[in-house]
Jmol script that loads the backbone (N, CA, C; Angstrom):
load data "model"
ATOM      1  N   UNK A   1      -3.163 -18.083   8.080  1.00  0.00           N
ATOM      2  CA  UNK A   1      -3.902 -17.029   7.424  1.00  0.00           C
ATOM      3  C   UNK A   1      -3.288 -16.695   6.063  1.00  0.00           C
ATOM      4  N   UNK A   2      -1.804 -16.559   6.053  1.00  0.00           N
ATOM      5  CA  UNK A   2      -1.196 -16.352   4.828  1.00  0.00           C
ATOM      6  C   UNK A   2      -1.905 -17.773   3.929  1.00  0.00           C
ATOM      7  N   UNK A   3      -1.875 -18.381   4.064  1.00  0.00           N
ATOM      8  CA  UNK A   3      -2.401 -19.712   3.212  1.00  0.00           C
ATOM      9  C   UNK A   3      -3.720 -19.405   2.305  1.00  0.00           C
ATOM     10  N   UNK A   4      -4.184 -18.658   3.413  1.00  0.00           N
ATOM     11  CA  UNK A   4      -5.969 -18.509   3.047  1.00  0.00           C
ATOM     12  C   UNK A   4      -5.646 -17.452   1.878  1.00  0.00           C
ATOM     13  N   UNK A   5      -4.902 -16.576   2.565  1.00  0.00           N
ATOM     14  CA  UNK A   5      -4.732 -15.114   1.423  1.00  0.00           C
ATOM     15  C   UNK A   5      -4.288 -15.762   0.341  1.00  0.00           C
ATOM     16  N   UNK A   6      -3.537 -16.660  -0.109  1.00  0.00           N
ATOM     17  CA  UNK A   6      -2.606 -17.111  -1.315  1.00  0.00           C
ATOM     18  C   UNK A   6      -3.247 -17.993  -2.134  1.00  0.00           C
ATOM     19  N   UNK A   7      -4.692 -18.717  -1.525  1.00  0.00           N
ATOM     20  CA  UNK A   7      -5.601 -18.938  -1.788  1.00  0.00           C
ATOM     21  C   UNK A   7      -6.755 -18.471  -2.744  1.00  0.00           C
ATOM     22  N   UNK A   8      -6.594 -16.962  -2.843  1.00  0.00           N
ATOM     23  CA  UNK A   8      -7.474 -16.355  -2.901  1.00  0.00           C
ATOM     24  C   UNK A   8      -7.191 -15.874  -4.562  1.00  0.00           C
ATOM     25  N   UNK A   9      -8.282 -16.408  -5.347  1.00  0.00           N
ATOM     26  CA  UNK A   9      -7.971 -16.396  -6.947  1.00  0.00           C
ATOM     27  C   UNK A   9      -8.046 -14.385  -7.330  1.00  0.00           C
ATOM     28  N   UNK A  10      -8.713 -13.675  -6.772  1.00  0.00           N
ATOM     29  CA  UNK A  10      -8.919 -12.254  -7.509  1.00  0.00           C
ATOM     30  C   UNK A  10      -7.208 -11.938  -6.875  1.00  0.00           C
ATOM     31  N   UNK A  11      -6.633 -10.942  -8.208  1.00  0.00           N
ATOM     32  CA  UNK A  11      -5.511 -11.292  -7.683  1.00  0.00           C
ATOM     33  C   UNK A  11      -5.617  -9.363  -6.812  1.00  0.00           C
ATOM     34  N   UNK A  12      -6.163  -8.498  -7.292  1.00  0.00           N
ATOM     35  CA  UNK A  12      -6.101  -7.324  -6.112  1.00  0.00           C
ATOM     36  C   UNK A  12      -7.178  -7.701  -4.698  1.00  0.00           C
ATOM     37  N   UNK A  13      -7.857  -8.558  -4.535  1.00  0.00           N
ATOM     38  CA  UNK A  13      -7.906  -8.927  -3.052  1.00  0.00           C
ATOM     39  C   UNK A  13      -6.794  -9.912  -2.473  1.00  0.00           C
ATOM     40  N   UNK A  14      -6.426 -10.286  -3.570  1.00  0.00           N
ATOM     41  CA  UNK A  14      -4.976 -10.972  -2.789  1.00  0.00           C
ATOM     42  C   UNK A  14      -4.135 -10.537  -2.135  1.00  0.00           C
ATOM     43  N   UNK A  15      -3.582  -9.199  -2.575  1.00  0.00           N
ATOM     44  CA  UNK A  15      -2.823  -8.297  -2.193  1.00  0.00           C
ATOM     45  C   UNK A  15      -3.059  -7.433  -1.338  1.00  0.00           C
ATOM     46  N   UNK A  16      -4.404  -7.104  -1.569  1.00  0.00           N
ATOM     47  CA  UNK A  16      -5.178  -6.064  -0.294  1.00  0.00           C
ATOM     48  C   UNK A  16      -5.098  -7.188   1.060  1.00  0.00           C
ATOM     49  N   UNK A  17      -5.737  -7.821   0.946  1.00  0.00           N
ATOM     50  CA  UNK A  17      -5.662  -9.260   1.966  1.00  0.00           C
ATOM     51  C   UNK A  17      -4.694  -9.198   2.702  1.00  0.00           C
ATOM     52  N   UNK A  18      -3.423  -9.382   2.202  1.00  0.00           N
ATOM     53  CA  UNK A  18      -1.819  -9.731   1.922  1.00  0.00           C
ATOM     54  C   UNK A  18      -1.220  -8.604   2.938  1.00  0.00           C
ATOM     55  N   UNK A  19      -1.520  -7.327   2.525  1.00  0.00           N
ATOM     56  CA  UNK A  19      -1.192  -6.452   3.477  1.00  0.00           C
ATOM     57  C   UNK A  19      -2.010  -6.309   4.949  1.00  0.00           C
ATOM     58  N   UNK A  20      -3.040  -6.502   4.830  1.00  0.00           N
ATOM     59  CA  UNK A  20      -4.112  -6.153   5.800  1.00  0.00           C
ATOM     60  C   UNK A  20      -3.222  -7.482   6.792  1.00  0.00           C
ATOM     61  N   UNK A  21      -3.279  -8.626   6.615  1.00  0.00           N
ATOM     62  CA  UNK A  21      -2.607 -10.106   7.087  1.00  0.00           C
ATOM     63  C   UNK A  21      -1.154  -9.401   8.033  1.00  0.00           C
ATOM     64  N   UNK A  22      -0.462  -9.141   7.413  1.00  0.00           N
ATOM     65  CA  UNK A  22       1.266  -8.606   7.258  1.00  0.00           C
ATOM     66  C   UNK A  22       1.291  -7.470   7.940  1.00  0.00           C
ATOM     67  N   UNK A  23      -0.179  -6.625   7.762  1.00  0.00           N
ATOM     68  CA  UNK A  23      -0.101  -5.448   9.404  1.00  0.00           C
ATOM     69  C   UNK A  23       0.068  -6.002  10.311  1.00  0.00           C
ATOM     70  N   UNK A  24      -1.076  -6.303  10.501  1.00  0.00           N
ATOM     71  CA  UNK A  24      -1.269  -7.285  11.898  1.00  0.00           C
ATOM     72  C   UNK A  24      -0.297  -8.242  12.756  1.00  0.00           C
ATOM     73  N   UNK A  25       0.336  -8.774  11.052  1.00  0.00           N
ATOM     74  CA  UNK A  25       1.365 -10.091  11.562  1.00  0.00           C
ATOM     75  C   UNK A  25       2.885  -9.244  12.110  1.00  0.00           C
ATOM     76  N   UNK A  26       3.433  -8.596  11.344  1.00  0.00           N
ATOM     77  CA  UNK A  26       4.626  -7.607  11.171  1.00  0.00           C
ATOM     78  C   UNK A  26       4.494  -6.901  12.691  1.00  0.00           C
ATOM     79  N   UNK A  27       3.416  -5.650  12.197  1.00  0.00           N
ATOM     80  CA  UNK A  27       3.780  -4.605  13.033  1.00  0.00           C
ATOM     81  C   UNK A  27       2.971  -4.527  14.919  1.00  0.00           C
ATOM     82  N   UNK A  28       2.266  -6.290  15.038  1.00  0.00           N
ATOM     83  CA  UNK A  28       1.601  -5.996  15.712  1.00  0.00           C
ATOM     84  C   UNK A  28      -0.090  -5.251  15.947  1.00  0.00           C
ATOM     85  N   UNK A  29      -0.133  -4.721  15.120  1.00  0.00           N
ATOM     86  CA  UNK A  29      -1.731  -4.189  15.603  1.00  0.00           C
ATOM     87  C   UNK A  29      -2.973  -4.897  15.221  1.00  0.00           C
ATOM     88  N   UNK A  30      -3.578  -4.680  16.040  1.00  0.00           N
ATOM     89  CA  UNK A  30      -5.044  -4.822  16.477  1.00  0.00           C
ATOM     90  C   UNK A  30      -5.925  -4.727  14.995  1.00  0.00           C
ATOM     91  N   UNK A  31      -6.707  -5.710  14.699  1.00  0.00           N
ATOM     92  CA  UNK A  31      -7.842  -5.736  13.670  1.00  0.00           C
ATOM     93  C   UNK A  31      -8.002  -3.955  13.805  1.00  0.00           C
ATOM     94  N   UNK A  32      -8.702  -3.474  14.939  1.00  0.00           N
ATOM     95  CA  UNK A  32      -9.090  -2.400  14.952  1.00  0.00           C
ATOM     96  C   UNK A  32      -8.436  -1.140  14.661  1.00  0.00           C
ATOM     97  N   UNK A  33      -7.399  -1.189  15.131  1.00  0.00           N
ATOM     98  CA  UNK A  33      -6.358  -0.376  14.351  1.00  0.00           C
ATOM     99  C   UNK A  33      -5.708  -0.072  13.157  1.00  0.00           C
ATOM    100  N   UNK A  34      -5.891  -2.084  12.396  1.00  0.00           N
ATOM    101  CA  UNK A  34      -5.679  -1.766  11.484  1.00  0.00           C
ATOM    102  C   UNK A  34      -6.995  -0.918  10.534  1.00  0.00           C
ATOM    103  N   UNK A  35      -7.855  -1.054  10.784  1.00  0.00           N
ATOM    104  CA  UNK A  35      -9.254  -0.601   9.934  1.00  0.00           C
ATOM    105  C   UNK A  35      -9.101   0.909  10.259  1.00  0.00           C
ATOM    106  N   UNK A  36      -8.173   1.250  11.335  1.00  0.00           N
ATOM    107  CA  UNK A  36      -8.565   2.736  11.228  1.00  0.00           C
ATOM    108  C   UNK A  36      -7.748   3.485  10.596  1.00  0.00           C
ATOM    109  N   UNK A  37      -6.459   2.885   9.974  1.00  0.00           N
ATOM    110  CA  UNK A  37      -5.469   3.612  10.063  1.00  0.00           C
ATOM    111  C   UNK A  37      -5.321   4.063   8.304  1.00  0.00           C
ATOM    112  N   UNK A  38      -4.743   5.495   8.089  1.00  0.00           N
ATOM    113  CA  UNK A  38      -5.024   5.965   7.205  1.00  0.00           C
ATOM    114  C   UNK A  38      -3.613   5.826   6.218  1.00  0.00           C
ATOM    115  N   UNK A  39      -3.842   6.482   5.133  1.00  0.00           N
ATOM    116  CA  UNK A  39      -2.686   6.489   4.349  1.00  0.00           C
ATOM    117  C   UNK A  39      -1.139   7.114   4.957  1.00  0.00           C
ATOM    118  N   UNK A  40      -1.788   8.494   5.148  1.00  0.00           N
ATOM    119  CA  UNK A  40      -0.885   9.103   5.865  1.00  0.00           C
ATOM    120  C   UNK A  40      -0.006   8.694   7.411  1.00  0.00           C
ATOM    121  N   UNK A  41      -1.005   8.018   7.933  1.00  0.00           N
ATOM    122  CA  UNK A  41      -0.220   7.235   8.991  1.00  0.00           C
ATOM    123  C   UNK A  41       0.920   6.276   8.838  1.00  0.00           C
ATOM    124  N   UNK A  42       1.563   6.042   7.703  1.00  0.00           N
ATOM    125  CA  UNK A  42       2.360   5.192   7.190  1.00  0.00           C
ATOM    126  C   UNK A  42       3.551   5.948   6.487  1.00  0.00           C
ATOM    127  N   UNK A  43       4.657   5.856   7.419  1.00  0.00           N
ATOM    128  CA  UNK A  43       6.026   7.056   6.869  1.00  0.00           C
ATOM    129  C   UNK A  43       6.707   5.376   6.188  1.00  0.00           C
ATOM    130  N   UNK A  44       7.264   5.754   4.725  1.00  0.00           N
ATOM    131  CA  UNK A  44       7.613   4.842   4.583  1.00  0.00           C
ATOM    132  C   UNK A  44       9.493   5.359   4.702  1.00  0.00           C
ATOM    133  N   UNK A  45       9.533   6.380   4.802  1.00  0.00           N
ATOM    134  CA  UNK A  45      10.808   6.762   4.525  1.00  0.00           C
ATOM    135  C   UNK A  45      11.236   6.235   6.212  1.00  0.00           C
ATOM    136  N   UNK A  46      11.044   6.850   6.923  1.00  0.00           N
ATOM    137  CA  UNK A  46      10.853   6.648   8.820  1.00  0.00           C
ATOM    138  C   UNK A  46      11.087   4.740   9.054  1.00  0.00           C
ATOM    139  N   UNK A  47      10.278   4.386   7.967  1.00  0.00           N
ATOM    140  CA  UNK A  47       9.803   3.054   8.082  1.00  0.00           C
ATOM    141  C   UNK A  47       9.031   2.615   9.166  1.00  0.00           C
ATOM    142  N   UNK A  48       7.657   3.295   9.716  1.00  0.00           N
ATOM    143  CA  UNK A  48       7.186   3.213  10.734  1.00  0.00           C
ATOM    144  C   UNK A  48       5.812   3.589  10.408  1.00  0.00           C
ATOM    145  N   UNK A  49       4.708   3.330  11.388  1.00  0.00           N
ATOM    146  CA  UNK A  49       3.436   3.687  11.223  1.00  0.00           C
ATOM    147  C   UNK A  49       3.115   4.124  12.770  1.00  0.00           C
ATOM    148  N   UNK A  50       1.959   5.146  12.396  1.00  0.00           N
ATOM    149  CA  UNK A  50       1.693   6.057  13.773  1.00  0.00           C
ATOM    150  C   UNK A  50       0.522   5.151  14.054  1.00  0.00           C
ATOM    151  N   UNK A  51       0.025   4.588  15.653  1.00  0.00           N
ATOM    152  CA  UNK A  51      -1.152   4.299  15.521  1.00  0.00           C
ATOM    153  C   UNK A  51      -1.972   5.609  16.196  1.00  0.00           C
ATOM    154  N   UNK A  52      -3.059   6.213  16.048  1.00  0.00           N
ATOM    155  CA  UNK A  52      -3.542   7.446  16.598  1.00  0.00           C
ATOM    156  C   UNK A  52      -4.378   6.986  18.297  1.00  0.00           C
ATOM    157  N   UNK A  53      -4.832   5.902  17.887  1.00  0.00           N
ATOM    158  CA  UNK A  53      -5.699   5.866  19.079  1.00  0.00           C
ATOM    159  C   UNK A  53      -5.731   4.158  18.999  1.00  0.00           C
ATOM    160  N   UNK A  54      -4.724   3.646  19.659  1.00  0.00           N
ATOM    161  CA  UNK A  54      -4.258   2.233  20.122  1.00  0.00           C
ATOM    162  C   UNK A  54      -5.340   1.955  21.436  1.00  0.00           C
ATOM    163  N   UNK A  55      -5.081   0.790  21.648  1.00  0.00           N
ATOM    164  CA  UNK A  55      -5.729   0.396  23.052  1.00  0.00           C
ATOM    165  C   UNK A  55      -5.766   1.057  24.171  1.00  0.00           C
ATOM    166  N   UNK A  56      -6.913   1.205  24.999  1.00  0.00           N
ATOM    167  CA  UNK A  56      -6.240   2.487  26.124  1.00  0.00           C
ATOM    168  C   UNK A  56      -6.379   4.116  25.603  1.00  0.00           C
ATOM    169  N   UNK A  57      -6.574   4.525  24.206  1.00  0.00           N
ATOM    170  CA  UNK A  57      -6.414   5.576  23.557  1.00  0.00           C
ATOM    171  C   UNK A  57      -5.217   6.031  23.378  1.00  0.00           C
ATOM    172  N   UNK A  58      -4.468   5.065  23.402  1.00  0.00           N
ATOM    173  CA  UNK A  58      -2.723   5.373  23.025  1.00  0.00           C
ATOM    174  C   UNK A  58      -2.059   5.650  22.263  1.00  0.00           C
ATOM    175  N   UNK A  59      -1.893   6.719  21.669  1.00  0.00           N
ATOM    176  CA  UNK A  59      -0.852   7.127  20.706  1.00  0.00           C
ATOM    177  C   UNK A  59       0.324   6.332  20.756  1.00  0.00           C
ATOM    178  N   UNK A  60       0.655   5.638  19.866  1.00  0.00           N
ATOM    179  CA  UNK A  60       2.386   4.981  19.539  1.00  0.00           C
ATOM    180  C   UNK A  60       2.876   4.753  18.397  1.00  0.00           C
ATOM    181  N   UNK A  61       4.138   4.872  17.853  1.00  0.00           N
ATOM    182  CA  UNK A  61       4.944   4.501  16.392  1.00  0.00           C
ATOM    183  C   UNK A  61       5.426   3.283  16.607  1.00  0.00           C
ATOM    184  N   UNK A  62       5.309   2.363  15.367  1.00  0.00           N
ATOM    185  CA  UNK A  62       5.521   0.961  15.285  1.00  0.00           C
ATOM    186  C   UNK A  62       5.874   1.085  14.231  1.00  0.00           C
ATOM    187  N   UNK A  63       7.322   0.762  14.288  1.00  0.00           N
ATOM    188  CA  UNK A  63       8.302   0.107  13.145  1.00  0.00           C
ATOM    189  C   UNK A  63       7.670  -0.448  12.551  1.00  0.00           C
ATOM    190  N   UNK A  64       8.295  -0.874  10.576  1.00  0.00           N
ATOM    191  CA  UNK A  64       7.783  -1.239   9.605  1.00  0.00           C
ATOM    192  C   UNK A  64       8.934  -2.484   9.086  1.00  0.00           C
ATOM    193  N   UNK A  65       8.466  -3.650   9.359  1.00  0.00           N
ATOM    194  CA  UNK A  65       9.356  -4.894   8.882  1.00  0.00           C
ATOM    195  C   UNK A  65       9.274  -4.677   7.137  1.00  0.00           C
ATOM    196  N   UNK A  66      10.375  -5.198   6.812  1.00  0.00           N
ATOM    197  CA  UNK A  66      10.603  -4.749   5.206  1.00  0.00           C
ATOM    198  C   UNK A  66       9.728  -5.680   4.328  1.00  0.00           C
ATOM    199  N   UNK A  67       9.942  -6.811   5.195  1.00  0.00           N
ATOM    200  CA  UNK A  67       8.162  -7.368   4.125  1.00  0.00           C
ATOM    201  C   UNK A  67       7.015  -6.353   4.414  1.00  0.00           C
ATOM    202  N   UNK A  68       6.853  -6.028   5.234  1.00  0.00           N
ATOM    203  CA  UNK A  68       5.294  -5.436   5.268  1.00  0.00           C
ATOM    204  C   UNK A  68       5.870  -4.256   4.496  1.00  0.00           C
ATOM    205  N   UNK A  69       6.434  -3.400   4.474  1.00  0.00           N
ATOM    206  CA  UNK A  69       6.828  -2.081   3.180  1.00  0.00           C
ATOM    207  C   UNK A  69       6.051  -2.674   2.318  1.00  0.00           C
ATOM    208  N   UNK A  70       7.027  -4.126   1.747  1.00  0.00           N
ATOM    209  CA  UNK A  70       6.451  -4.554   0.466  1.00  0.00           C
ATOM    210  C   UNK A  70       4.896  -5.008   0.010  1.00  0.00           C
ATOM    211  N   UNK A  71       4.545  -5.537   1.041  1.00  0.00           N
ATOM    212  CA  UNK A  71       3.194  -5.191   1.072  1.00  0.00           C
ATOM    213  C   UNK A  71       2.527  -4.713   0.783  1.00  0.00           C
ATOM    214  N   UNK A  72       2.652  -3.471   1.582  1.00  0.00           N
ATOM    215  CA  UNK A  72       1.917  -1.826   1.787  1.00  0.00           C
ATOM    216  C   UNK A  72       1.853  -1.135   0.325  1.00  0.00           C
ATOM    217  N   UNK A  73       3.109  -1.524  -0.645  1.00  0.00           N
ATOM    218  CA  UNK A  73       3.684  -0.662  -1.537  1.00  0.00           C
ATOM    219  C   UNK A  73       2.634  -1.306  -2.696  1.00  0.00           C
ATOM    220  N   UNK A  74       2.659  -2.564  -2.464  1.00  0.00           N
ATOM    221  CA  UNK A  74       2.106  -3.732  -3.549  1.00  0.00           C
ATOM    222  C   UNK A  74       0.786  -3.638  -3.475  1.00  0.00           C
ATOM    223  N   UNK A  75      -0.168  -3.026  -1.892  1.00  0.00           N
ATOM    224  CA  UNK A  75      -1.188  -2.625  -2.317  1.00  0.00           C
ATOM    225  C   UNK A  75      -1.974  -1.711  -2.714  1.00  0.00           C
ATOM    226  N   UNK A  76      -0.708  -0.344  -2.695  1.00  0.00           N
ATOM    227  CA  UNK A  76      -1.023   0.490  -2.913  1.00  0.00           C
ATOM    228  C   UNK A  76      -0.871   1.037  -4.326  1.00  0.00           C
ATOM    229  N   UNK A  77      -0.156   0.015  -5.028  1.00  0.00           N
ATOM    230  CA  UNK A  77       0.231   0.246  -6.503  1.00  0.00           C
ATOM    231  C   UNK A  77      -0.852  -0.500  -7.282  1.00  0.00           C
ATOM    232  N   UNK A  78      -2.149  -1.128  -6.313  1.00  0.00           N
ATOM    233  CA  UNK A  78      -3.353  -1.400  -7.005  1.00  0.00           C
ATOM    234  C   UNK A  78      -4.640  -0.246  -7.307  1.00  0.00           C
ATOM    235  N   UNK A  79      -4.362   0.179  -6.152  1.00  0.00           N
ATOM    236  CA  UNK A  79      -5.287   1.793  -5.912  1.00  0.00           C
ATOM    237  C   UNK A  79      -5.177   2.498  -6.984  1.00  0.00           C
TER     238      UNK A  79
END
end "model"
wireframe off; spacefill off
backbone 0.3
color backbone group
């Protein structure tokens, strides 16, 4: 999947891509989770993300691998 993203000539869907990829891959979650999850759900200081309503309707915090920070940071400095 990273291949496909690196692939990808617009360079802010690259990055949006890039992170969306690096949730999933990093922290574990679910397509669906990732689509739900908001800005604020993301402590970068904590280095962790809240999911609100996981599988099951499960509240849980999931650590933040330091690539995905970089990620997160890289797509948010496109916004």
């Amino acid at each position: 999947m990273l291949y496909a993203v690196e692939a990808e000539k617009n360079e802010v869907k690259q990055i949006r891509d890039k992170a969306i990829v690096e949730t999933i891959r990093l922290a574990g979650l679910r397509v669906e989770e990732v689509s739900e999850l908001k800005i604020d759900h993301v402590d970068f200081k904590k280095g962790s993300i809240i999911v609100l309503d996981g599988k099951g309707g499960k509240y849980r915090t999931v650590p933040m691998h330091n690539n995905l920070k970089k990620a997160l940071k890289s797509w948010l400095g496109t916004l």
